[in-house]
Each structure stands twice: as structure tokens, then as C-alpha cells.
C-alpha positions as CSV (number, residue, x, y, z in Angstrom):
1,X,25.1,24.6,68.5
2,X,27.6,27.5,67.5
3,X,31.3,25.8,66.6
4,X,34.0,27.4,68.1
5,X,37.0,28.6,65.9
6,X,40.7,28.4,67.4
7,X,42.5,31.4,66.6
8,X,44.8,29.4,64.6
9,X,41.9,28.2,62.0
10,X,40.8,31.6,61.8
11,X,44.3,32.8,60.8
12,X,44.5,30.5,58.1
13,X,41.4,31.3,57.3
14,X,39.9,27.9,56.8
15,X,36.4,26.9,58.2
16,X,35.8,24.6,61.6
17,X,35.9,20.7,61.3
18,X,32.4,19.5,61.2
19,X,31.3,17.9,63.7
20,X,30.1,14.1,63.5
21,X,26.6,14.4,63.7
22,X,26.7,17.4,60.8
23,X,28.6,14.6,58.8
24,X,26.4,12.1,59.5
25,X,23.5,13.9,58.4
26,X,25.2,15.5,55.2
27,X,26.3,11.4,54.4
28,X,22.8,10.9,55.3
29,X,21.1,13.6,53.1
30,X,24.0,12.6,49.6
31,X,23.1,9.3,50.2
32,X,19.3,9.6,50.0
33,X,19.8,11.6,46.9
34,X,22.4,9.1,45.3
35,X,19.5,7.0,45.9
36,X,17.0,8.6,44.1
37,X,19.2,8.9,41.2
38,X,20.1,5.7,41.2
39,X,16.2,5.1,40.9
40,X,16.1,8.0,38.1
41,X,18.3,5.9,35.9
42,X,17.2,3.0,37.0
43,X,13.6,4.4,35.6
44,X,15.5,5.7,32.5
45,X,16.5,2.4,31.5
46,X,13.9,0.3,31.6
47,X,12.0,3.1,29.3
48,X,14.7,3.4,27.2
49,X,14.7,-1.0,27.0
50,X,10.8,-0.6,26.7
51,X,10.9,1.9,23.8
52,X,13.6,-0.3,22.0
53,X,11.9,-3.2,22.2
54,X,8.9,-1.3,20.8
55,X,10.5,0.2,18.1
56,X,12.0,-3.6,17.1
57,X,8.4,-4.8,17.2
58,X,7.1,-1.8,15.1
59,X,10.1,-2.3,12.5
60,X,9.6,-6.1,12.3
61,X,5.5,-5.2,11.6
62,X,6.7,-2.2,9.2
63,X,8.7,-4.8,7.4
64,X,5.8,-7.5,7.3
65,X,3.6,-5.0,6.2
66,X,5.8,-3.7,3.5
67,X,6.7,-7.0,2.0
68,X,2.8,-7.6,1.9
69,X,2.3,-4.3,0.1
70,X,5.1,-5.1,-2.7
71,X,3.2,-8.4,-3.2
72,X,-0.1,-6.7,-3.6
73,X,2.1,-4.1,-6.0
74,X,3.3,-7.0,-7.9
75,X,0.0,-8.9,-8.4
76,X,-1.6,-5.5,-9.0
77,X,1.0,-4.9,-12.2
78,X,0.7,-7.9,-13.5
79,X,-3.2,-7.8,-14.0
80,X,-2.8,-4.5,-15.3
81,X,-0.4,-6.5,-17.8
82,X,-3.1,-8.9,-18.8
83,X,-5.7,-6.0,-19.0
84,X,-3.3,-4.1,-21.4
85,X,-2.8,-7.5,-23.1
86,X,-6.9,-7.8,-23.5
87,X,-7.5,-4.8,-24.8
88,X,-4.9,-5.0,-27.3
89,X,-6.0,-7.7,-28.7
90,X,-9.8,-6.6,-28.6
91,X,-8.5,-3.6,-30.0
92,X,-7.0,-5.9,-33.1
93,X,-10.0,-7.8,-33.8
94,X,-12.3,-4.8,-33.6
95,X,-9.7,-3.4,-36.6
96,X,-11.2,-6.5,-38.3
97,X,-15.1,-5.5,-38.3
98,X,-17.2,-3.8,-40.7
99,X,-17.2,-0.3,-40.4
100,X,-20.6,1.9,-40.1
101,X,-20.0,3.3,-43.7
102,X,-19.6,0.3,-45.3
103,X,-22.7,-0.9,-43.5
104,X,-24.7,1.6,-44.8
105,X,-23.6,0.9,-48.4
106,X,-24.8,-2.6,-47.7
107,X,-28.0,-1.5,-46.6
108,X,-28.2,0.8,-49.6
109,X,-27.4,-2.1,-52.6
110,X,-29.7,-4.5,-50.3
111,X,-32.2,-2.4,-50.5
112,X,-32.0,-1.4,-54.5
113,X,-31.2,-5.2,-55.5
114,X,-33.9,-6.7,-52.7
115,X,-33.0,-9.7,-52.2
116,X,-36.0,-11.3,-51.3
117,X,-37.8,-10.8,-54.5
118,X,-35.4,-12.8,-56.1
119,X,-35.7,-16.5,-57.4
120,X,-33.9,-19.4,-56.4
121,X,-32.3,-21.5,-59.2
122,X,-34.4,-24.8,-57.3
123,X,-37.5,-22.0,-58.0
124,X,-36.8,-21.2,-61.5
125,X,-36.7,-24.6,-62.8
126,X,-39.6,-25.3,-60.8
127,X,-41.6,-22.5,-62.7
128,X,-40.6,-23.8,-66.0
129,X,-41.4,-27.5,-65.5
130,X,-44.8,-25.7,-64.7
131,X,-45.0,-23.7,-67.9
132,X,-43.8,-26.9,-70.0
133,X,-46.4,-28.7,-68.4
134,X,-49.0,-26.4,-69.2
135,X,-48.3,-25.8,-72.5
136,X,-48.0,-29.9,-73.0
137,X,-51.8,-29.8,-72.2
């Protein structure tokens, strides 16, 4: 529908009044799109509640997790503690042993001397209360 202009609009150089049914639909058309940004934000939020939530639930698990982890550390470092302790001490009483050279001067004299050709004092008398016997006879 072409609007009119009165000469005295023209001259001030301002456009026509809109009619009602233009305003109506321009209301109409702002108000649908206030409406969908009203929904936008609406979306928006709820994410943005959603993701906070989430990121409270992963920090609470992080920190669970974490404290579990120091505990392990802890138990970890103090075995570790006992180990070092362990060896320490086998490392001490391993100082204390017979070395290999000393063995084999051992083995050396044993075998020179051998030992098992040797009489035992119980032996030695025994031999001579023989001998005195024999000769008695």
C-alpha cells in the first residue's frame, strides 16, 4: 500500500508515520527475536551452570586423586628408606666376612699342614698305652 507524504513532511524532510499494521508487525517480528535470544541465553546459562558444575566435580576428583598419589609417594619413600637402611647394614656385615684372598691362604696352609693326618691328643695316648702294653708282654 504506497503511504502518502504531506507536503509538509516532505519539507522537513522526515519519513511518513507508519501505519498500525507495519507497527504491529515490526513489534511482532523484535518480539520473536527478543524471544529467541532470550532462549540463546537462556541456553548459555544452563551450559555455562553444566560446565561449572563439571569442572567442581573434576577438581574435587583431581583433589582425591592427588591426595591418594602423595600417600602412595609417601609410602613409596619410606620403603625406599628401609631398603637403603637394609642394604646398609648388609653392606656392614659383608665388611665383616672373609675375603677371597684370605681364603685361599687358608686353603693353601690347609693343604701343606693337612689336617686330617693329624692325631688327636685322645689318639696319641691311645697309641702309647698300646706300645706300653706291648712292650709289658
Amino acid at each position: 500500500m504506497p503511504e502518502e507524504f504531506s507536503p509538509i513532511q516532505e519539507k522537513r524532510g522526515r519519513e511518513p508515520a507508519p501505519s498500525a499494521a507495519a507497527s504491529a508487525t515490526e513489534f511482532s517480528r523484535v518480539t520473536s527475536r527478543l524471544r529467541l535470544i532470550e532462549d540463546t541465553v537462556e541456553n548459555l546459562r544452563a551450559k555455562v551452570q553444566m560446565t561449572s558444575e563439571n569442572m567442581l566435580s573434576a577438581d574435587r576428583d583431581i583433589r582425591s586423586e592427588l591426595k591418594a598419589i602423595n600417600s602412595d609417594i609417601n609410602k613409596l619413600k619410606m620403603d625406599i628408606e628401609s631398603i637403603k637402611s637394609s642394604i646398609s647394614s648388609m653392606i656392614s656385615e659383608i665388611k665383616n666376612y672373609a675375603r677371597k684372598e684370605d681364603m685361599v691362604t687358608l686353603k693353601k696352609y690347609i693343604d701343606l699342614w693337612q689336617p686330617l693326618d693329624f692325631v688327636t691328643r685322645k689318639e696319641v695316648e691311645n697309641i702309647i698305652k698300646e706300645l706300653l702294653e706291648e712292650r709289658k708282654v
